[in-house]
mmCIF file of the C-alpha atoms, coordinates in Angstrom:
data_MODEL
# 
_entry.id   MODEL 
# 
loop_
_atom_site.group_PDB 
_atom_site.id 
_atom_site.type_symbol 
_atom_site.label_atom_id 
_atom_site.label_alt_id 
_atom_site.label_comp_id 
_atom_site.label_asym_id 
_atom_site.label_entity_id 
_atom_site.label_seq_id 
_atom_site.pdbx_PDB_ins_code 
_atom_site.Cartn_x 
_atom_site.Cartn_y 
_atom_site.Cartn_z 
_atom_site.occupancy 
_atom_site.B_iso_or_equiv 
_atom_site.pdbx_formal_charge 
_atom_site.auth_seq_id 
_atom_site.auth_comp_id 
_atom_site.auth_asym_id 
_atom_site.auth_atom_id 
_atom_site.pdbx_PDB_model_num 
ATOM 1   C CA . UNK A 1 1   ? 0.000  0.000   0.000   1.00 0.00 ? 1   UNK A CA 1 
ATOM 2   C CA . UNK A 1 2   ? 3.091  2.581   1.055   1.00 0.00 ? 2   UNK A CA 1 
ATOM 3   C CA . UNK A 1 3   ? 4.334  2.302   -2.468  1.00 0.00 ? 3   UNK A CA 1 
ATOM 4   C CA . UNK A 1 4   ? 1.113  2.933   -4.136  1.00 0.00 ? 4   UNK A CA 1 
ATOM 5   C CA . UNK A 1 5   ? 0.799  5.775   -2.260  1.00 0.00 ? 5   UNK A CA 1 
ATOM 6   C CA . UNK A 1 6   ? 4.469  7.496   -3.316  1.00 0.00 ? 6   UNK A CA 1 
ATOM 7   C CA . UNK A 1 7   ? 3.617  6.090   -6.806  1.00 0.00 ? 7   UNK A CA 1 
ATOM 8   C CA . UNK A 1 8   ? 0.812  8.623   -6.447  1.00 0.00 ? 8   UNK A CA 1 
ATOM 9   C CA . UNK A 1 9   ? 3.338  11.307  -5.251  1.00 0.00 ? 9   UNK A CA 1 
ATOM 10  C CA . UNK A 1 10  ? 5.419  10.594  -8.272  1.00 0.00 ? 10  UNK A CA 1 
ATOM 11  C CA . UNK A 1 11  ? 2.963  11.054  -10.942 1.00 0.00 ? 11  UNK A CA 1 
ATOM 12  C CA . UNK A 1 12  ? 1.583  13.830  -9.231  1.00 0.00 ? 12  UNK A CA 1 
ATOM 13  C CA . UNK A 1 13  ? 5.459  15.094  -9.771  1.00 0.00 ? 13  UNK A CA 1 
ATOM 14  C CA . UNK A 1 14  ? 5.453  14.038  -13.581 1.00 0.00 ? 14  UNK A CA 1 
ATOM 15  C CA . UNK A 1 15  ? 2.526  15.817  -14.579 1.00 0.00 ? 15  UNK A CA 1 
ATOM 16  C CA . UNK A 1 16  ? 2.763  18.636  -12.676 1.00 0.00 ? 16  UNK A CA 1 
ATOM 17  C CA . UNK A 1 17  ? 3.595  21.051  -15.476 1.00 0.00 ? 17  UNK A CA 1 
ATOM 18  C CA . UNK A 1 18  ? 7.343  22.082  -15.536 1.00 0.00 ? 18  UNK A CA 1 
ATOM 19  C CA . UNK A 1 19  ? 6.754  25.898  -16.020 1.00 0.00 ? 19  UNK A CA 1 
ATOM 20  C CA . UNK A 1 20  ? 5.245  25.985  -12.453 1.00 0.00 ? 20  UNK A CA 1 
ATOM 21  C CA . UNK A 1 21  ? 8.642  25.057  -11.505 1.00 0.00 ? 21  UNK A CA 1 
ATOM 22  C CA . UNK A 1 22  ? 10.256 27.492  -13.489 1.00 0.00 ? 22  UNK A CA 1 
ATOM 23  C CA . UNK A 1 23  ? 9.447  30.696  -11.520 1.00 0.00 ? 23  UNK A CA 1 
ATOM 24  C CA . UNK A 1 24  ? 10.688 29.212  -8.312  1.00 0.00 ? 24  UNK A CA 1 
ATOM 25  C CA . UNK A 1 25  ? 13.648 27.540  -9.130  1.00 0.00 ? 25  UNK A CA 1 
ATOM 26  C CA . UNK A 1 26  ? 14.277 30.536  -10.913 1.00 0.00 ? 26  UNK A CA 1 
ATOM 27  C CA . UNK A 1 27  ? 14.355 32.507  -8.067  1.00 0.00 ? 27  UNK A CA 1 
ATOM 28  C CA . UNK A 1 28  ? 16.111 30.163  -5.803  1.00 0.00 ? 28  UNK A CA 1 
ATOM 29  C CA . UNK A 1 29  ? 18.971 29.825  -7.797  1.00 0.00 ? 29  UNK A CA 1 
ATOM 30  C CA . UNK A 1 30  ? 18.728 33.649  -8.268  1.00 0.00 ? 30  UNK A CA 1 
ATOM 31  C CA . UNK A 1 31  ? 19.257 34.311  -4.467  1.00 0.00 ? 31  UNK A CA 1 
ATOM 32  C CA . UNK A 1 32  ? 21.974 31.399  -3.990  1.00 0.00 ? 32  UNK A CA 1 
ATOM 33  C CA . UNK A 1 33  ? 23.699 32.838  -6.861  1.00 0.00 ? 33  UNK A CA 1 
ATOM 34  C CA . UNK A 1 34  ? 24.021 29.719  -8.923  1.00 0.00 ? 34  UNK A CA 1 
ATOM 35  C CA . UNK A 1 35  ? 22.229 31.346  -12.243 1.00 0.00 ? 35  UNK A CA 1 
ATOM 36  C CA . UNK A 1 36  ? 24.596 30.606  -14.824 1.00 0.00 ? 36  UNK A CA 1 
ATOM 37  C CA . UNK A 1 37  ? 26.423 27.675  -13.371 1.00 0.00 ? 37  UNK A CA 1 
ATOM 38  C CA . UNK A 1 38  ? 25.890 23.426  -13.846 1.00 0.00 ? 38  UNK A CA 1 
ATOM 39  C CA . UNK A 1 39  ? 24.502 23.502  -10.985 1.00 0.00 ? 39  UNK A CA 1 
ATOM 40  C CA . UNK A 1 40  ? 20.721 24.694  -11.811 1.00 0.00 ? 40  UNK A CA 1 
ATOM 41  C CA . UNK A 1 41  ? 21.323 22.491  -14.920 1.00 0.00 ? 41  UNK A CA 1 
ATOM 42  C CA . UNK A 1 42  ? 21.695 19.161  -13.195 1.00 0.00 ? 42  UNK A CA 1 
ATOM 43  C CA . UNK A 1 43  ? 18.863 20.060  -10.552 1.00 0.00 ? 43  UNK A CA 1 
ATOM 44  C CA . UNK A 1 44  ? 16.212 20.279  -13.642 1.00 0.00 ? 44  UNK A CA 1 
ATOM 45  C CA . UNK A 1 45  ? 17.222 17.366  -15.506 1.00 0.00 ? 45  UNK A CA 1 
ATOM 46  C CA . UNK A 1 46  ? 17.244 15.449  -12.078 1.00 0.00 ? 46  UNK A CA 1 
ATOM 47  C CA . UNK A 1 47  ? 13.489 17.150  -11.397 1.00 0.00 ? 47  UNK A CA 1 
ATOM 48  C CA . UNK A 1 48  ? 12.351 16.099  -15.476 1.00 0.00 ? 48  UNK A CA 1 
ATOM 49  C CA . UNK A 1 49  ? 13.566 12.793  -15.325 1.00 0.00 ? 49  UNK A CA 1 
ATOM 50  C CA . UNK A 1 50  ? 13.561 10.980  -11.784 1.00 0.00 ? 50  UNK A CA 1 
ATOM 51  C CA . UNK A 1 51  ? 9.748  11.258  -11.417 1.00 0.00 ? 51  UNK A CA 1 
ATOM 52  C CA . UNK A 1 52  ? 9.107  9.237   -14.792 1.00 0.00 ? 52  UNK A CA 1 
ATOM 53  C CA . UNK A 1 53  ? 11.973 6.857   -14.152 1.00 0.00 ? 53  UNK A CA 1 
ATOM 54  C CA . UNK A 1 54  ? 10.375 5.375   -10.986 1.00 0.00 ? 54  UNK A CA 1 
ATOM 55  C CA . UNK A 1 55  ? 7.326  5.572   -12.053 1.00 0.00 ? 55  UNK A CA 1 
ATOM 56  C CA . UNK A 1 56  ? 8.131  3.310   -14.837 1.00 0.00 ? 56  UNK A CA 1 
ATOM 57  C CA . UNK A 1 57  ? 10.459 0.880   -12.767 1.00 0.00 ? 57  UNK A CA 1 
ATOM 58  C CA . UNK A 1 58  ? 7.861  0.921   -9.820  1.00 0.00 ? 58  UNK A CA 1 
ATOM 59  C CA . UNK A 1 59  ? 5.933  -0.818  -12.419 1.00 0.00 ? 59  UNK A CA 1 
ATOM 60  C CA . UNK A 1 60  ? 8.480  -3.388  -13.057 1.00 0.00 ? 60  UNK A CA 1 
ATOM 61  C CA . UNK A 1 61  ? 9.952  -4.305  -9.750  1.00 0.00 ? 61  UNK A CA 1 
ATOM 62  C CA . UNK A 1 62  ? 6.391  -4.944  -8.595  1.00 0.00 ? 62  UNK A CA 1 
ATOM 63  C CA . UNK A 1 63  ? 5.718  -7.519  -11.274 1.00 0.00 ? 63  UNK A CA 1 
ATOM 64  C CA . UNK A 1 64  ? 8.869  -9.887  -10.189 1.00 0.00 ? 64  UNK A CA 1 
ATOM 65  C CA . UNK A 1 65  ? 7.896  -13.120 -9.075  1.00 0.00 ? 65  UNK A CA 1 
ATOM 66  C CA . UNK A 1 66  ? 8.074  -12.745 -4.973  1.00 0.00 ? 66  UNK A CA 1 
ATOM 67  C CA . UNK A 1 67  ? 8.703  -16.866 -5.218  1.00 0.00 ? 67  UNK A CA 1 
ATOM 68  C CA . UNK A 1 68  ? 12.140 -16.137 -6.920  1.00 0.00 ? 68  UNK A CA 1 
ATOM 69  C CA . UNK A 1 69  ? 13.412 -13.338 -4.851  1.00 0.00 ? 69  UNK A CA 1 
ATOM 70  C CA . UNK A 1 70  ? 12.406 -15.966 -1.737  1.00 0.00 ? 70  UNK A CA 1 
ATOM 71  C CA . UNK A 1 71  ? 13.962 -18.799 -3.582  1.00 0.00 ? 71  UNK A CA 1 
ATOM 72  C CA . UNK A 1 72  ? 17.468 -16.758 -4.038  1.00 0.00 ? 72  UNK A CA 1 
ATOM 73  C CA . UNK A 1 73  ? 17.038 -15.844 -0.229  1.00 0.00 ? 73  UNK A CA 1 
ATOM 74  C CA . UNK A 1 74  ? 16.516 -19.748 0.737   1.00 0.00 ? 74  UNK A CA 1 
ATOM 75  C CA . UNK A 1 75  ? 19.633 -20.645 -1.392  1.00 0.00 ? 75  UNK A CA 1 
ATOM 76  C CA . UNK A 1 76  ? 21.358 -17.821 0.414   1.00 0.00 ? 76  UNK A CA 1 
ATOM 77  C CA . UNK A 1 77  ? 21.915 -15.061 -1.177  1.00 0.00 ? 77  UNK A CA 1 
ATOM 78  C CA . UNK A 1 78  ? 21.485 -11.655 0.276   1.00 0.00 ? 78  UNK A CA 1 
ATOM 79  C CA . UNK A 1 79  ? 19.238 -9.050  -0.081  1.00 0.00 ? 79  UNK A CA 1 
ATOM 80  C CA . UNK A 1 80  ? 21.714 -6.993  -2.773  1.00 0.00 ? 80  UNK A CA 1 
ATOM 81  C CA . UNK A 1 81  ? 21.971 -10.509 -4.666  1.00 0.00 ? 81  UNK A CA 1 
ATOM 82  C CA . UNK A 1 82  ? 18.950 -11.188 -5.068  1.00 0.00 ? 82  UNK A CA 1 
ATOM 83  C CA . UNK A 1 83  ? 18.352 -7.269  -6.585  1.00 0.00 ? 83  UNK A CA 1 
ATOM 84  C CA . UNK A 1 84  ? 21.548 -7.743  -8.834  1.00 0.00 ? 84  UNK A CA 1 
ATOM 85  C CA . UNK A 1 85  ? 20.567 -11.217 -9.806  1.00 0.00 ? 85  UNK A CA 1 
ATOM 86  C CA . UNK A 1 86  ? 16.965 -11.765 -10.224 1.00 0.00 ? 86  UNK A CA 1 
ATOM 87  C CA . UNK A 1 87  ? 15.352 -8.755  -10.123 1.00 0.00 ? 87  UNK A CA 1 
ATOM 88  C CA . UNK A 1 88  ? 17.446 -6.287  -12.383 1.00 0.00 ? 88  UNK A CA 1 
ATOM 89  C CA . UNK A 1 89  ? 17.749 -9.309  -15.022 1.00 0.00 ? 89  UNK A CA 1 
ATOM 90  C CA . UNK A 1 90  ? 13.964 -9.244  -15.385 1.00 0.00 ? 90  UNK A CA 1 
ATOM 91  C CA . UNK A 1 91  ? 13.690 -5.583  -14.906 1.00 0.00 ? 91  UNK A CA 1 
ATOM 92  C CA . UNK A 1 92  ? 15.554 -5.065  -18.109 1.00 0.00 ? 92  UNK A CA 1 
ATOM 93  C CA . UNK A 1 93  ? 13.335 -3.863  -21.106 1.00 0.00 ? 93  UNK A CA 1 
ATOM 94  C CA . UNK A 1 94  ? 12.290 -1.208  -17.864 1.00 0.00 ? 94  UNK A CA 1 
ATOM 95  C CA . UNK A 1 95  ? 15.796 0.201   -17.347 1.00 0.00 ? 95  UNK A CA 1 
ATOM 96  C CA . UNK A 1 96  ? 15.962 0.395   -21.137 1.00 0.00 ? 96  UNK A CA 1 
ATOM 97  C CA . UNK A 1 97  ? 12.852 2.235   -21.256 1.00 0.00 ? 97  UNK A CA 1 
ATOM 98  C CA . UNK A 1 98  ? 13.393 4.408   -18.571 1.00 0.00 ? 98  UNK A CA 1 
ATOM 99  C CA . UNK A 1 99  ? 16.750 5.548   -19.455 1.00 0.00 ? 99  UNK A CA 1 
ATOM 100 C CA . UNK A 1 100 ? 15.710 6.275   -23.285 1.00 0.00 ? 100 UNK A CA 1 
ATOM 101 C CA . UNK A 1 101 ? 13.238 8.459   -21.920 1.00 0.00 ? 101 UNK A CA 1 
ATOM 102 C CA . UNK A 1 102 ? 15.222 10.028  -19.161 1.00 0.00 ? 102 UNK A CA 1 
ATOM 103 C CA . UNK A 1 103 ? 17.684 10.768  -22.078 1.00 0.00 ? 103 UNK A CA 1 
ATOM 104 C CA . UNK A 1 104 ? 14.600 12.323  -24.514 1.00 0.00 ? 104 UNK A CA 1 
ATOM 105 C CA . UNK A 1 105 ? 13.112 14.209  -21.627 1.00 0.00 ? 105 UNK A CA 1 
ATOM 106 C CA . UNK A 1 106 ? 16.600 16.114  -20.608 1.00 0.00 ? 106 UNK A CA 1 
ATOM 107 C CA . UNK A 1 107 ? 17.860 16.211  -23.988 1.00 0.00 ? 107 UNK A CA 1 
ATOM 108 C CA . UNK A 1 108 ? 14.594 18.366  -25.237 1.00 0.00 ? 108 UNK A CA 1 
ATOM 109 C CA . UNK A 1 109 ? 14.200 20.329  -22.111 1.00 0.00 ? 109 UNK A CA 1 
ATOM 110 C CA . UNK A 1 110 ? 14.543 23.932  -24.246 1.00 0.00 ? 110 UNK A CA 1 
ATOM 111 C CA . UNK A 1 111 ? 12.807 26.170  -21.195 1.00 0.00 ? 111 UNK A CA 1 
ATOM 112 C CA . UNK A 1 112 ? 15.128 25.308  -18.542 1.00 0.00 ? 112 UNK A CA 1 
ATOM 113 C CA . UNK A 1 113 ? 17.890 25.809  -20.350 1.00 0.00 ? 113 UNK A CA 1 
ATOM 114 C CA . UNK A 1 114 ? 17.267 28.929  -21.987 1.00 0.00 ? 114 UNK A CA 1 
ATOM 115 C CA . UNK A 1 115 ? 16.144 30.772  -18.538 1.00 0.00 ? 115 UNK A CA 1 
ATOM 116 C CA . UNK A 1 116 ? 18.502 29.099  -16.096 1.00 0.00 ? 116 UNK A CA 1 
ATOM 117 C CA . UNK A 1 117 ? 21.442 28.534  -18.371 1.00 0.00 ? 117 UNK A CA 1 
ATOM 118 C CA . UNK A 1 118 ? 24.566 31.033  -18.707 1.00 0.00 ? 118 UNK A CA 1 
ATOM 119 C CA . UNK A 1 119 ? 26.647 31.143  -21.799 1.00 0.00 ? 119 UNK A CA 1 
ATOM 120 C CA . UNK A 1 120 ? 29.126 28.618  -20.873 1.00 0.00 ? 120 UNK A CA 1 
ATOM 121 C CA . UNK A 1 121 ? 26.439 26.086  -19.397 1.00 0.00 ? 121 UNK A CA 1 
ATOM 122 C CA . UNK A 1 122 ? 23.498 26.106  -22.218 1.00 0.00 ? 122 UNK A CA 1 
ATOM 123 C CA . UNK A 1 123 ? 21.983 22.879  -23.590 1.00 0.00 ? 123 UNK A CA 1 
ATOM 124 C CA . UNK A 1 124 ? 22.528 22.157  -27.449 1.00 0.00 ? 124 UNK A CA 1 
ATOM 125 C CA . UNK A 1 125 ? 18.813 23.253  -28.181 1.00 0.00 ? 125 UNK A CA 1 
ATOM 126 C CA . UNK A 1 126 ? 19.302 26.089  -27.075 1.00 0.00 ? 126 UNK A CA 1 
ATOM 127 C CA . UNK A 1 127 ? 22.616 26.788  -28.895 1.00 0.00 ? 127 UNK A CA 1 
ATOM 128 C CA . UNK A 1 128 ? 20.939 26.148  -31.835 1.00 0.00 ? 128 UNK A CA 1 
ATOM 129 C CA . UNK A 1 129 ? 18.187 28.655  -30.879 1.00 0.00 ? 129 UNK A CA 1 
ATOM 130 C CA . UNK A 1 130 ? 20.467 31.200  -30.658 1.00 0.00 ? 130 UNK A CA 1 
ATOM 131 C CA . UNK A 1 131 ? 21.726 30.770  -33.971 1.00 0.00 ? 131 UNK A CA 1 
ATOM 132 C CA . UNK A 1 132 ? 18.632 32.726  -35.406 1.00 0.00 ? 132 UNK A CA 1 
ATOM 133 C CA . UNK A 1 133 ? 19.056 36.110  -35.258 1.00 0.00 ? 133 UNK A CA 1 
ATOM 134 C CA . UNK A 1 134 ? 16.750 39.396  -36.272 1.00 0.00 ? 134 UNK A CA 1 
ATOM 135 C CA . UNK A 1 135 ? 18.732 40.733  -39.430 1.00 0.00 ? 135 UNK A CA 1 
ATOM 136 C CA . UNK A 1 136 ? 19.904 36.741  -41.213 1.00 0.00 ? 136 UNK A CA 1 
ATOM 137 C CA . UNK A 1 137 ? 18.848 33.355  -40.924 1.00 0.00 ? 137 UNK A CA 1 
ATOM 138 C CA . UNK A 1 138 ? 21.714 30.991  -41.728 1.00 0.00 ? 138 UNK A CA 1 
ATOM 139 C CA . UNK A 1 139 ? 19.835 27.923  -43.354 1.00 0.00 ? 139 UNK A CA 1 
ATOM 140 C CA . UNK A 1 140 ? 22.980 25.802  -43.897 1.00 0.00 ? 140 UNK A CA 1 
ATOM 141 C CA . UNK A 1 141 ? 24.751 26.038  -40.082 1.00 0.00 ? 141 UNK A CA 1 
ATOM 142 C CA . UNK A 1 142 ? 20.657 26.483  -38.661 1.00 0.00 ? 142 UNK A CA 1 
ATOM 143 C CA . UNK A 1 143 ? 20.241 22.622  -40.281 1.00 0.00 ? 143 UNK A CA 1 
ATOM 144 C CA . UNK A 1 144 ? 23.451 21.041  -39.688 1.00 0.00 ? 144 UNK A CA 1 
ATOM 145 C CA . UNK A 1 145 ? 23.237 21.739  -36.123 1.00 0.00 ? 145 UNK A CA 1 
ATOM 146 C CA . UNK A 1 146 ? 19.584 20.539  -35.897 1.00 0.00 ? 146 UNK A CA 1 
ATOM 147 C CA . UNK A 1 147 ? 20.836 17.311  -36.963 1.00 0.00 ? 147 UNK A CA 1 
ATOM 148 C CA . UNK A 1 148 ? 23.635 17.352  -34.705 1.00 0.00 ? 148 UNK A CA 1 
ATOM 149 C CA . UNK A 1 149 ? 20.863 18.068  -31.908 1.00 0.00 ? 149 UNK A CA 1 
ATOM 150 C CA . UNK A 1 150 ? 18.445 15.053  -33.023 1.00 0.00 ? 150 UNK A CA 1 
ATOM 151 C CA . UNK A 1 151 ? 21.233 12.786  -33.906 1.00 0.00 ? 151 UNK A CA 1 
ATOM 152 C CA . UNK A 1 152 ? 22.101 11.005  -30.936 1.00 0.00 ? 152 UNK A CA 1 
ATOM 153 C CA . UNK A 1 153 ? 18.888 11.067  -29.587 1.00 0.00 ? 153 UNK A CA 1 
ATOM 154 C CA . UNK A 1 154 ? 17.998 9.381   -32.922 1.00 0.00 ? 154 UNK A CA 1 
ATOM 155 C CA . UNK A 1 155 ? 20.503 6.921   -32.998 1.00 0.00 ? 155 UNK A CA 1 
ATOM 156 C CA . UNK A 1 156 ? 19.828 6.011   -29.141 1.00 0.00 ? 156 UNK A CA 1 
ATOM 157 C CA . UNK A 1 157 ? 16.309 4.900   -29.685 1.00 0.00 ? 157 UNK A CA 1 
ATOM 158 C CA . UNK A 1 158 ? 17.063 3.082   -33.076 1.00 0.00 ? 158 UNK A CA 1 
ATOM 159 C CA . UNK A 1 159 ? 19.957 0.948   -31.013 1.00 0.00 ? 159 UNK A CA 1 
ATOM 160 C CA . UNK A 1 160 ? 17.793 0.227   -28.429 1.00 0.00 ? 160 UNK A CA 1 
ATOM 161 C CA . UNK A 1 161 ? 14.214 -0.218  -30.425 1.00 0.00 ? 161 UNK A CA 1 
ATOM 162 C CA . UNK A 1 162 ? 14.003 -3.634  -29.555 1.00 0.00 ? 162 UNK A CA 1 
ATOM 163 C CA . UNK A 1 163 ? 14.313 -3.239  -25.266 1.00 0.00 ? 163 UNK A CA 1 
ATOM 164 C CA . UNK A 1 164 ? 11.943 -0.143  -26.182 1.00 0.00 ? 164 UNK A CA 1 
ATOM 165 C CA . UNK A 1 165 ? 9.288  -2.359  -27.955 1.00 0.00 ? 165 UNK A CA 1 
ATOM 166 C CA . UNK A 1 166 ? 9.942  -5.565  -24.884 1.00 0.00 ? 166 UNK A CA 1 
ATOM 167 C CA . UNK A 1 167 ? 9.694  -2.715  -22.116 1.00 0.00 ? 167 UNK A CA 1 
ATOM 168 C CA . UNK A 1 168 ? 6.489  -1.454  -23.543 1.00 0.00 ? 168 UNK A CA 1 
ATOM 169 C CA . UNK A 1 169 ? 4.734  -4.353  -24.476 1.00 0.00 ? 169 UNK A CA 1 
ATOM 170 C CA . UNK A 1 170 ? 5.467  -5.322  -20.721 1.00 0.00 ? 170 UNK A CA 1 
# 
């Protein structure tokens, strides 16, 4: 029951709209002086991606077989042995799906980025947003580094489109 109720808490998290966020953490980071810096950086992409990660791996680790965990524990293995062996095995497709979409959400987080980011610290979207300007519009740089922007994210989900399509189906 205890982890139904914080898998309440964590959805309430995920779909809590980021831009309430925004305002705040704007402001906090504003009076600790950490505007510009990693720091703000790594908090968001933590915030954006933790919630849907255990949402989707609550979902996983609840579905292992209780009789194997108590099996492992009769043969005697501990408590950490029986997580590395028999429950991450089976929570694989999960930890594939929840890292390619921890990976998608921080990658595309644009907002973030352009308010909380200095120069030095800005994400690659929003590099590439900054490339427009009022008096010229570079087509030929504006495109190349769109692709270099989609690319890996691209080439992540085509690698792993199999654990994608297992996790899912799961």
């Amino acid at each position: 029951m205890a982890a139904h109720k914080s898998a309440i808490v964590i959805l309430i998290a995920r779909i809590t709209p980021g831009l309430s966020y925004l305002i705040p953490l704007f402001l906090l980071f504003q009076w600790l002086g950490l505007l510009g810096t990693l720091v703000p950086q790594i908090i968001i992409h933590l915030v954006v991606t933790v919630p849907i990660v255990i949402w989707i791996m609550i979902g996983y680790f609840e579905t292992t077989p209780l009789e194997l965990e108590e099996a492992a524990l009769i043969d005697g293995a501990t408590r950490w042995q029986v997580f590395r062996h028999v429950a991450l095995p089976i929570a694989r497709p999960g930890l594939a799906v929840a890292f390619i979409l921890a990976v998608i959400f921080s990658w595309n987080n644009f907002v973030f980025g352009i308010v909380l980011a200095g120069r030095e610290t800005r994400t690659l979207p929003v590099a590439v947003y900054n490339m427009i300007s009022f008096d010229q519009l570079s087509w030929g740089p504006l495109a190349a580094a769109a692709l270099i922007v989609t690319a890996p994210v691209l080439l992540l989900t085509v690698m792993a489109q199999r654990q994608i399509v297992a996790g899912l189906t799961a």
